[in-house]
KOLSE-795106 format. One record per residue: residue number from 1; residue in one letter; x, y, z of N, C-alpha, C, O in turn. Coordinates in nm, 4 decimals, m for minus. Layout:
% KOLSE-795106
 num residuo      n.X      n.Y      n.Z     ca.X     ca.Y     ca.Z      c.X      c.Y      c.Z      o.X      o.Y      o.Z
 NUM       A        X        Y        Z        X        Y        Z        X        Y        Z        X        Y        Z
...
END
This chain:
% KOLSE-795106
 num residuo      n.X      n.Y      n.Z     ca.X     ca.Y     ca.Z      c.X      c.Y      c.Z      o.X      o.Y      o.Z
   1       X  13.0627   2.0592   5.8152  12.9333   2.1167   5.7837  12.8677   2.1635   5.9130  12.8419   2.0931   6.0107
   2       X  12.8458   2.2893   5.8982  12.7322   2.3403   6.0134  12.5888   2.3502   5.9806  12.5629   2.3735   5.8625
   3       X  12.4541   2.3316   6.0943  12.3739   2.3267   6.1084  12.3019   2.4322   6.1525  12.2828   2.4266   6.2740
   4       X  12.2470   2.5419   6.0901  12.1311   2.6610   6.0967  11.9909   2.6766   6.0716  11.9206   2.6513   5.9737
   5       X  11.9622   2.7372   6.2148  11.8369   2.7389   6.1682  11.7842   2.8691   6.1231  11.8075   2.9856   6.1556
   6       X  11.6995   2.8077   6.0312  11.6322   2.9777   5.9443  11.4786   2.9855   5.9617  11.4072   2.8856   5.9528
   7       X  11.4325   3.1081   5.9866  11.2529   3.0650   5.9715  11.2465   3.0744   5.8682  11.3226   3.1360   5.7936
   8       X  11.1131   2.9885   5.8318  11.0914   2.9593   5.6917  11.0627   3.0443   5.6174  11.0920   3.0237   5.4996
   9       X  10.9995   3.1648   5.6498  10.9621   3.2596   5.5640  11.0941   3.3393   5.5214  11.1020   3.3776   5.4047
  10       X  11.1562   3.3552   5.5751  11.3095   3.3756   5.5131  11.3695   3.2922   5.3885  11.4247   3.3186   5.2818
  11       X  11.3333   3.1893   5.4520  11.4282   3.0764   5.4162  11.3638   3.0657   5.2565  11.4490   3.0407   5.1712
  12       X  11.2454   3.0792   5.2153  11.1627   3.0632   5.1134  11.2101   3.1814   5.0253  11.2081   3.1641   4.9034
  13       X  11.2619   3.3263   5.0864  11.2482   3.4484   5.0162  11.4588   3.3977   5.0097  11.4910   3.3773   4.8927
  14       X  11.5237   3.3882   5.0637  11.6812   3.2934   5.0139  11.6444   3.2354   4.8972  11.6763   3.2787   4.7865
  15       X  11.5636   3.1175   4.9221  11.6042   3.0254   4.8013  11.5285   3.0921   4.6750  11.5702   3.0422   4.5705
  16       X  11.4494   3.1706   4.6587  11.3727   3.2625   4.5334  11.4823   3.3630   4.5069  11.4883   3.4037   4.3908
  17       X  11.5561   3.4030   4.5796  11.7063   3.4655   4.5550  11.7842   3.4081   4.5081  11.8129   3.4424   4.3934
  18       X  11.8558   3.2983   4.5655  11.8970   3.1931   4.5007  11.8961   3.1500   4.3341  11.9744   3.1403   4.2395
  19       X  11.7490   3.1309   4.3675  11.7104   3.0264   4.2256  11.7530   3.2546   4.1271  11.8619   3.3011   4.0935
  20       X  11.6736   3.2921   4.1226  11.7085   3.4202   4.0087  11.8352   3.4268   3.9607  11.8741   3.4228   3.8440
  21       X  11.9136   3.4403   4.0922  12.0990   3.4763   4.0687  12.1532   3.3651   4.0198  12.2522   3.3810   3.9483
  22       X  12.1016   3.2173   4.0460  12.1512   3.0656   3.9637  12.2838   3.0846   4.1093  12.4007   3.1146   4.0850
  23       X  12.2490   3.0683   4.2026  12.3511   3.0679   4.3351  12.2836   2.9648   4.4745  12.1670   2.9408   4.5061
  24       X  12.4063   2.9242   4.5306  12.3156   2.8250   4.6071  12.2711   2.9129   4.7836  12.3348   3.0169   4.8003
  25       X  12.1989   2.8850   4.8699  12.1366   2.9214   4.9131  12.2937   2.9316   5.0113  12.3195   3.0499   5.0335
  26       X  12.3788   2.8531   5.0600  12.4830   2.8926   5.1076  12.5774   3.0130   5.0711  12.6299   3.0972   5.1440
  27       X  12.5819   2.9956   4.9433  12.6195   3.0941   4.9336  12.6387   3.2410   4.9151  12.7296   3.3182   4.8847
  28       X  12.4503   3.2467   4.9627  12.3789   3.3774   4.9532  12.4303   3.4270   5.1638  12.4790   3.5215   5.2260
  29       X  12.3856   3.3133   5.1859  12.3901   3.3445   5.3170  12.5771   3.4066   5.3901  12.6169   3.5024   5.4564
  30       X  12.6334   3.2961   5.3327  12.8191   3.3311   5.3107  12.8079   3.4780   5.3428  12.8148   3.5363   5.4510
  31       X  12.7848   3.5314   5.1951  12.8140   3.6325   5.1665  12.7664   3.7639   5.2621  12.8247   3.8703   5.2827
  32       X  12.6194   3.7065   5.3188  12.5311   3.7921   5.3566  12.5989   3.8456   5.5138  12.5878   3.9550   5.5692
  33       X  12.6642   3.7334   5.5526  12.7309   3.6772   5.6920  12.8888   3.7535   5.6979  12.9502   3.8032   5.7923
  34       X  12.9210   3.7389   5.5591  13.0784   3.8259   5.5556  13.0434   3.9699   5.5627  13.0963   4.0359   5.6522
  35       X  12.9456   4.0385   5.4643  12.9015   4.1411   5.4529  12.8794   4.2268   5.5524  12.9199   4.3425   5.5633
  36       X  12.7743   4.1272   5.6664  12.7760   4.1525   5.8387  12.9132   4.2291   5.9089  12.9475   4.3430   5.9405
  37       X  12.9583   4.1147   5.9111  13.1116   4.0916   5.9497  13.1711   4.2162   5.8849  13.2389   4.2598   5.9780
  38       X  13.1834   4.2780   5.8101  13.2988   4.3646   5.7247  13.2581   4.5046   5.7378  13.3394   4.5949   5.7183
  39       X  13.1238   4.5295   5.7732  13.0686   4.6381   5.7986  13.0793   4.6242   5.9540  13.0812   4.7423   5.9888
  40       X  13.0867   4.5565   6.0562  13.1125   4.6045   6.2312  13.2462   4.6329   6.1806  13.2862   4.7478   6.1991
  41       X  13.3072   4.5684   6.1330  13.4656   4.5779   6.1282  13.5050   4.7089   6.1086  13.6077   4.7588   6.1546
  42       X  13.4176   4.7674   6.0358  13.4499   4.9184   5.9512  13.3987   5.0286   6.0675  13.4595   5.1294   6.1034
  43       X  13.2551   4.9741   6.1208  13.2356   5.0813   6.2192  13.3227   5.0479   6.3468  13.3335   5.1454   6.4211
  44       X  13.3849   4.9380   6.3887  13.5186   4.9514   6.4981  13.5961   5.0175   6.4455  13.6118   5.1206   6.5109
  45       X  13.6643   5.0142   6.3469  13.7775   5.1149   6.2946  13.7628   5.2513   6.3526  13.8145   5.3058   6.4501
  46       X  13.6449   5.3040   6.2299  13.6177   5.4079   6.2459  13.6163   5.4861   6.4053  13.6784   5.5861   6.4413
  47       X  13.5142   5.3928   6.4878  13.4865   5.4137   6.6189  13.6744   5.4179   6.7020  13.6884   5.4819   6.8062
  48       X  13.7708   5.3600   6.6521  13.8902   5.3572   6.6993  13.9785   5.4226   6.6485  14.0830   5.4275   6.7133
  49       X  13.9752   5.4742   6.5574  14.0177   5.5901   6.4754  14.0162   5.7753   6.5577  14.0782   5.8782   6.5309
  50       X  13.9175   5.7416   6.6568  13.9222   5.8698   6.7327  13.8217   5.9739   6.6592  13.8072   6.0939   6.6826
  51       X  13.7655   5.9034   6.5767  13.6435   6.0409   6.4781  13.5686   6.0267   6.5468  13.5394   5.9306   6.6179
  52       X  13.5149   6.1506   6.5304  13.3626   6.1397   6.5645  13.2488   6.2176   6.4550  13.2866   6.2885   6.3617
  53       X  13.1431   6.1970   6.4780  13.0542   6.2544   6.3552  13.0488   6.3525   6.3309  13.0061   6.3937   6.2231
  54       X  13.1076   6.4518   6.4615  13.1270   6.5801   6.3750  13.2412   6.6053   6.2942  13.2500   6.7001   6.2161
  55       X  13.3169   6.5307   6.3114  13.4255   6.5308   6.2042  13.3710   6.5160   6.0505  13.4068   6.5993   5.9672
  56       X  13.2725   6.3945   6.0098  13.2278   6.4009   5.8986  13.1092   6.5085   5.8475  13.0381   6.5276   5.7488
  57       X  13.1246   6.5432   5.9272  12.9621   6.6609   5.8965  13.0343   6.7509   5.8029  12.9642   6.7640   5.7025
  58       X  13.1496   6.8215   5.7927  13.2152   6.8883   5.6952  13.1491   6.8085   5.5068  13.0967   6.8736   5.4165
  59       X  13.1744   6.6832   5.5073  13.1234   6.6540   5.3625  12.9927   6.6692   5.3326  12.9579   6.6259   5.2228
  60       X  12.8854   6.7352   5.4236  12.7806   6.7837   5.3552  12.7816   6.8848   5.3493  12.6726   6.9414   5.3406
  61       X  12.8785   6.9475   5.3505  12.8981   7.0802   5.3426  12.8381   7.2088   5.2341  12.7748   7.3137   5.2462
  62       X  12.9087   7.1185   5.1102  12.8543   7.1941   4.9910  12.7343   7.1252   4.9221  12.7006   7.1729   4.8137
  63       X  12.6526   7.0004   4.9788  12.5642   6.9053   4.9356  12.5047   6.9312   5.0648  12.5991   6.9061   5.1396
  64       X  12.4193   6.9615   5.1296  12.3285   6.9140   5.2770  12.2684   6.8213   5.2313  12.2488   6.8326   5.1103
  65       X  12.2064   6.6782   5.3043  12.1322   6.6220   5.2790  12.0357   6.6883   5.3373  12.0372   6.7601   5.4373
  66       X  11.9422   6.6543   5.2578  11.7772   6.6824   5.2101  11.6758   6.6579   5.3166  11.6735   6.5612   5.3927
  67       X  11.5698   6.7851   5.3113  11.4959   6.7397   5.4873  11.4222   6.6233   5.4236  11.4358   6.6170   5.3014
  68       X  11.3581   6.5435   5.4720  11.3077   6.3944   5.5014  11.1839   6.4466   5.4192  11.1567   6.4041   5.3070
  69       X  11.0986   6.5604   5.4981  10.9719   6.5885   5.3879  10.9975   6.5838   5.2420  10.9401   6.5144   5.1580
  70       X  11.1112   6.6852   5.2232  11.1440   6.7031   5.0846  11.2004   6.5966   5.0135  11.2566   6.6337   4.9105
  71       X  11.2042   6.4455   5.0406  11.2448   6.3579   4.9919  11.1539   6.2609   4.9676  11.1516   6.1832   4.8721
  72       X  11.0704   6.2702   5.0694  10.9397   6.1842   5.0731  10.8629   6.2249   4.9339  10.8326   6.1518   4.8396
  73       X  10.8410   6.3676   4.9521  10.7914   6.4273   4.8635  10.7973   6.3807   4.6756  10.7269   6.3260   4.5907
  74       X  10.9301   6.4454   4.6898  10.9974   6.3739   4.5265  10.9849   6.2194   4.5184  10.9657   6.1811   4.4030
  75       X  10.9899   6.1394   4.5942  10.9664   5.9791   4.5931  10.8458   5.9244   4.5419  10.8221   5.8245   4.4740
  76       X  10.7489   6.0477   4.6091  10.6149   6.0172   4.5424  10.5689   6.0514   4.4575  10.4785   5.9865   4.4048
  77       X  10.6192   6.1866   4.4013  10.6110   6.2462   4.2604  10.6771   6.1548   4.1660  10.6309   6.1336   4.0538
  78       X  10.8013   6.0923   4.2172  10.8699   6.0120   4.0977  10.7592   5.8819   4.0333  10.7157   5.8525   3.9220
  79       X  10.7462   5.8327   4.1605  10.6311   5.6887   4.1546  10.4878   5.7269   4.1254  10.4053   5.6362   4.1140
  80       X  10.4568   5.8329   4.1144  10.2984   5.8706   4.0884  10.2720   5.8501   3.9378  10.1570   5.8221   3.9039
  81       X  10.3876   5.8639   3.8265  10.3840   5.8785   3.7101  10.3477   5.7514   3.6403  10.3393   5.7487   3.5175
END
């Protein structure tokens, strides 16, 4: 068994996670900790793979993502209703 420390205000918004999902507070954190872990893993790959971002810029090709105004925008039109 290991020993962590959490601030409490975390630690309070875990276990209200916890208690909803019926999961124990370890094993929110587990997961949260592998999740960590599996995503650097993916950006080393990638980063070792020899890509670089302009390589992916081709898949917005026929989709651009959306200027930031124009998203803000619709976000608040959606939620205004």
């Amino acid at each position: 068994m290991t020993t962590l420390s959490i601030n409490e205000d975390l630690l309070e918004q875990i276990n209200a996670e916890a208690r909803s999902e019926a999961r124990s507070v370890s094993e929110i954190i587990s997961d949260a900790i592998h999740s960590y872990i599996q995503k650097k893993q993916n950006i080393r790959e990638v980063a070792m793979s020899g890509s670089s971002l302009m390589d992916f810029y081709g898949i917005f090709k026929d989709n651009p993502i959306p200027d930031k105004l124009e998203l803000r925008k619709e976000f608040y039109e959606k939620n205004s209703r």
